[in-house]
VEXMAR-446413 format. One record per residue (C-alpha): residue in one letter; x, y, z. Coordinates in steps of 0.05 Angstrom, whole numbers, plus 5000, padded with zeros to 4 digits. Last residue first. Layout:
N
AXYZ
...
// end
This chain:
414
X540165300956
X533865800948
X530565671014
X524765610985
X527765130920
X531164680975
X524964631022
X520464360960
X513764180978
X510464900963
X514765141022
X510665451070
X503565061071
X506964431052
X513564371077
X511964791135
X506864341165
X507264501243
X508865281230
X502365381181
X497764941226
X499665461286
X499666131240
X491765841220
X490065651283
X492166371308
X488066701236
X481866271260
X482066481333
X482467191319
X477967111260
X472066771294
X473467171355
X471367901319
X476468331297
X474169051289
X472669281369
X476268601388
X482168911379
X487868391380
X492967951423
X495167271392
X498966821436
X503966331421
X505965721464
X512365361444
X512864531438
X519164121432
X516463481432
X516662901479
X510562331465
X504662021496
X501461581443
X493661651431
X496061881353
X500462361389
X498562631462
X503763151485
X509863061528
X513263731543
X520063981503
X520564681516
X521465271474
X520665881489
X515566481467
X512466841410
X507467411413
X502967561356
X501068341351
X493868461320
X490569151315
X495369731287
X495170401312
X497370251353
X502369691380
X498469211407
X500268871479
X503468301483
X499567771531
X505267231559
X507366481564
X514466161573
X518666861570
X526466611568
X529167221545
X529266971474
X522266701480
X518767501487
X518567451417
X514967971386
X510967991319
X507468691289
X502068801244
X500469241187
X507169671197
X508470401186
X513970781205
X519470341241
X525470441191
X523071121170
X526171351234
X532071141230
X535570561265
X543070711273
X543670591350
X548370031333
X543869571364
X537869821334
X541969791258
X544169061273
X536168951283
X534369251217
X540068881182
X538668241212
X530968321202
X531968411132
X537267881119
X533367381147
X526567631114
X529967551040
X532466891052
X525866581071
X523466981005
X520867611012
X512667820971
X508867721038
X513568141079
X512668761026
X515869221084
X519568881143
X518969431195
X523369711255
X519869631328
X523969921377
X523969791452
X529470061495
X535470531479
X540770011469
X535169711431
X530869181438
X526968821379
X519868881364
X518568621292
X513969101254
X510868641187
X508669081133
X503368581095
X500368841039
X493568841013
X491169351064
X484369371112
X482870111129
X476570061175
X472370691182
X467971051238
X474771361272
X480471101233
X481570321254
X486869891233
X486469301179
X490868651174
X487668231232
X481268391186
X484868111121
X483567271158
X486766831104
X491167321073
X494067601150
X494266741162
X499566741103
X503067291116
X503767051198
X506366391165
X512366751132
X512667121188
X513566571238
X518666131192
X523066741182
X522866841247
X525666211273
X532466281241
X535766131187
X542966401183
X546366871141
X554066771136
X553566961059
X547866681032
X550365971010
X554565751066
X549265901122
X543265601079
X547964951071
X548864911143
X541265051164
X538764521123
X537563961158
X537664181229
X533064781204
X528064231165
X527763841230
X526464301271
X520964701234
X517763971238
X518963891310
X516364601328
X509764341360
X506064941362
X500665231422
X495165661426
X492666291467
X487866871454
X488667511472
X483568131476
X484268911469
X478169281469
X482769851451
X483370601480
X486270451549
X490869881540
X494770211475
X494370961501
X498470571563
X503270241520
X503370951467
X505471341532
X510870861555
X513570771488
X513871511476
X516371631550
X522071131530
X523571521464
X524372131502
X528571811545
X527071641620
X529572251666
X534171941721
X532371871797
X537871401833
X537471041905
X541570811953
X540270292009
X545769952027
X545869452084
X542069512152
X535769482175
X531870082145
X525770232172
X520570252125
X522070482038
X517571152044
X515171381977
X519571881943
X518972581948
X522673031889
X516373151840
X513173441912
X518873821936
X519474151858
X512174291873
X513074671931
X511174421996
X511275042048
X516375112104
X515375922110
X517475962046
X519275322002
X523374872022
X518274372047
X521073702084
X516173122054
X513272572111
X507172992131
X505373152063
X503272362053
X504972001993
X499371681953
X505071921885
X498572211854
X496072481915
X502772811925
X502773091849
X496473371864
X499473681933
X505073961889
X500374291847
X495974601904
X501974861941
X503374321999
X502774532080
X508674232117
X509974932153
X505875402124
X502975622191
X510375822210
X513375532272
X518275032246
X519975472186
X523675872213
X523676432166
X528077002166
X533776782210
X533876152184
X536276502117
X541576922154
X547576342142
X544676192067
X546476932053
X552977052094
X555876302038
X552476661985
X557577311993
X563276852002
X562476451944
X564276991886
X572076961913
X572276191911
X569576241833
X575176781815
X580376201814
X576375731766
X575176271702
X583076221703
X584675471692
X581575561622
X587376011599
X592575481623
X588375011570
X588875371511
X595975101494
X593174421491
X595874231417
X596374481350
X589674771351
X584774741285
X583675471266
X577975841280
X574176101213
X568475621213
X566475841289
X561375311301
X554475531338
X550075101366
X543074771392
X540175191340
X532475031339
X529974781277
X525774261305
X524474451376
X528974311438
X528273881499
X534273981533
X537573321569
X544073471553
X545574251558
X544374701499
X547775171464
X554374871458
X559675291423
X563674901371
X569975091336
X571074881266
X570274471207
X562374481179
X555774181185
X557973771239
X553973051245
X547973061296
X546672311315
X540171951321
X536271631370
X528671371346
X521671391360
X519571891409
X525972331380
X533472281417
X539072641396
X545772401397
X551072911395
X557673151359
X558072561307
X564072901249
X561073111190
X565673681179
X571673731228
X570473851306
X574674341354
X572774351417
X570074921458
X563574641487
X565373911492
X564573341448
X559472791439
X553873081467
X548072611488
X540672571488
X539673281464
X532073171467
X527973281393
X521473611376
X516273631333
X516873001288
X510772781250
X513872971190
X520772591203
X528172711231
X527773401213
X534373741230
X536474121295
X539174721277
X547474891271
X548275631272
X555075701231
X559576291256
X564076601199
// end
């Protein structure tokens, strides 16, 4: 029996898949549920497991963009598992007719000049309306691209090809490579730039003194290590803890915008950006408000082991109220995030340096981190932008008190 494998749902928004990878070749033989591609959405990869034990006919090539429900291909349920490599002399002979069917192209690219020189023709250098939109886009000149096309004209395909001129080289390598982003990168890409173009987007700046959040992880850190398991605690726990607390104090940083309405919700879905073997992903701790220090440790490290492992689902990064990214783990001493729509406050995190600061009229060295808060202004207004930021800053410089209830033992449940 033949099995037509389809490409599966990966979500109801979900059109369309790319056949990022294939994980065996066109004539294997693959058992039941074994990985035979990766397939890439716009917001996660994930693999195709075998439907059945057999052998598999690829239907399309890597790099496909094929609908959902589209048979990508076929497995022969009835073909028996091979002993060994005894197919493979038969494979050999496909390759010795190929020399014979070359000899009639290689008389047809010898009379091609013949036909058109393309030196001479009026054509010559002249770009098709498409690819000349596509030069004007690139600001590259028609007079530097080679046309293939006939009579020398500028097809599009010249045009999409044509790089920009580099100057006069002067030595050393200068190679270059043009691979297609993933569909998941062109979904970031496209949602950035939707992001800058369709908000009033604004950020404002402040800075924490993480002394205090310091001291209670220097103190504590071992004993929270033992007693969960190997987790540790980290610094995000303390950031979204206060982020749920400033998101109650200030619900406008919590809402979205839906044409003439504002949807504010009572929850607090926190998206932490994290990057992927694929890029950018943003997975979601759900209920953030109602975890424990413990329970948003082992959240994000399961989410973010799931990224890296290029297990991340697409379920895990729909929704979210408001997002955090810390741009501090590579180093990043001040930056503006940009929102992740359609929500309408992202707080961005950064590293930590110690810097003297003023204390009590006493110059002193702390370990101080600048955070920045970017937003909509078209449904949060600068009173609450700047109130929810001082709010997440006076939150992570008194964590005993505003975090804790007083008691860092009982919140971090040791």
């Amino acid at each position: 029996m033949i099995l037509e494998m389809k490409v599966p749902s990966p979500g109801e928004s979900i059109k369309e898949v790319e056949i990022a990878t294939w994980l065996v070749k066109d004539g294997d033989y693959v058992e039941k549920d074994q990985a035979i591609a990766e397939v890439d959405s716009d917001k996660a990869t994930l693999e195709l497991p075998a439907e059945m034990s057999g052998i598999i006919t690829l239907k399309a090539e890597e790099g496909d963009t094929v609908a959902v429900g589209a048979v990508v291909c076929l497995i022969d349920t009835d073909a028996a598992k091979p002993a060994g490599d005894a197919a493979a002399p038969a494979a050999e002979a496909p390759k010795t007719e190929a020399p014979k069917a070359e000899a009639p192209k290689a008389e047809v690219k010898a009379e091609a000049p013949k036909a058109a020189p393309a030196a001479t023709s009026y054509a010559a250098g002249t770009p098709s309306p498409a690819a000349r939109k596509i030069l004007d886009e690139k600001n590259i000149a028609p007079t530097t691209v080679s046309g293939t096309g006939k009579g020398g004209r500028i097809t599009k395909d010249d045009a999409v090809n044509a790089v920009p001129s580099m100057g006069t080289p002067t030595g050393g390598s200068r190679g270059s490579e043009r691979t297609k982003l993933s569909m998941l990168r062109r979904k970031v890409a496209e949602r950035l730039v939707s992001a800058k173009n369709e908000t009033a987007m604004l950020t404002t700046f402040n800075e924490v003194n993480m002394t205090p959040i310091n001291q209670i992880r220097n103190e504590y850190k071992d004993a929270f290590k033992a007693k969960h398991g190997g987790l540790g605690l980290g610094f995000m726990s303390f950031f979204t803890k206060a982020v749920t607390r400033a998101l109650q104090l200030y619900p406008d940083v919590n809402s979205m915008m839906d044409g003439d309405y504002k949807i504010a919700y009572d929850f607090a879905d926190i998206s932490i950006a994290v990057s992927g073997p694929k890029g950018l992903m943003v997975p979601v701790v759900r209920n953030a408000e109602l975890l424990t220090f413990r329970g948003i440790e082992a959240e994000i490290k399961r989410l973010a082991l799931r990224a890296r492992d290029g297990q991340i689902t697409v379920d895990d990064m729909t929704g979210g109220t408001f997002t955090i990214t810390n741009g501090g783990v590579f180093g990043s001493m001040l930056s503006t995030p940009i929102i992740n729509p359609p929500q309408s406050g992202i707080l961005g995190m950064h590293n930590i340096i110690e810097r003297p600061i003023a204390v009590n009229g006493k110059v002193e060295i702390h370990p101080m981190m600048y955070v920045a808060l970017s937003y909509d202004h078209r449904i949060i207004d600068g009173r609450e932008s700047v109130g929810f930021l001082v709010a997440v800053k006076e939150a992570l410089e008194n964590p005993l008190e505003l975090l804790m209830n007083g008691d860092a033992k009982r919140a971090l449940e040791l």
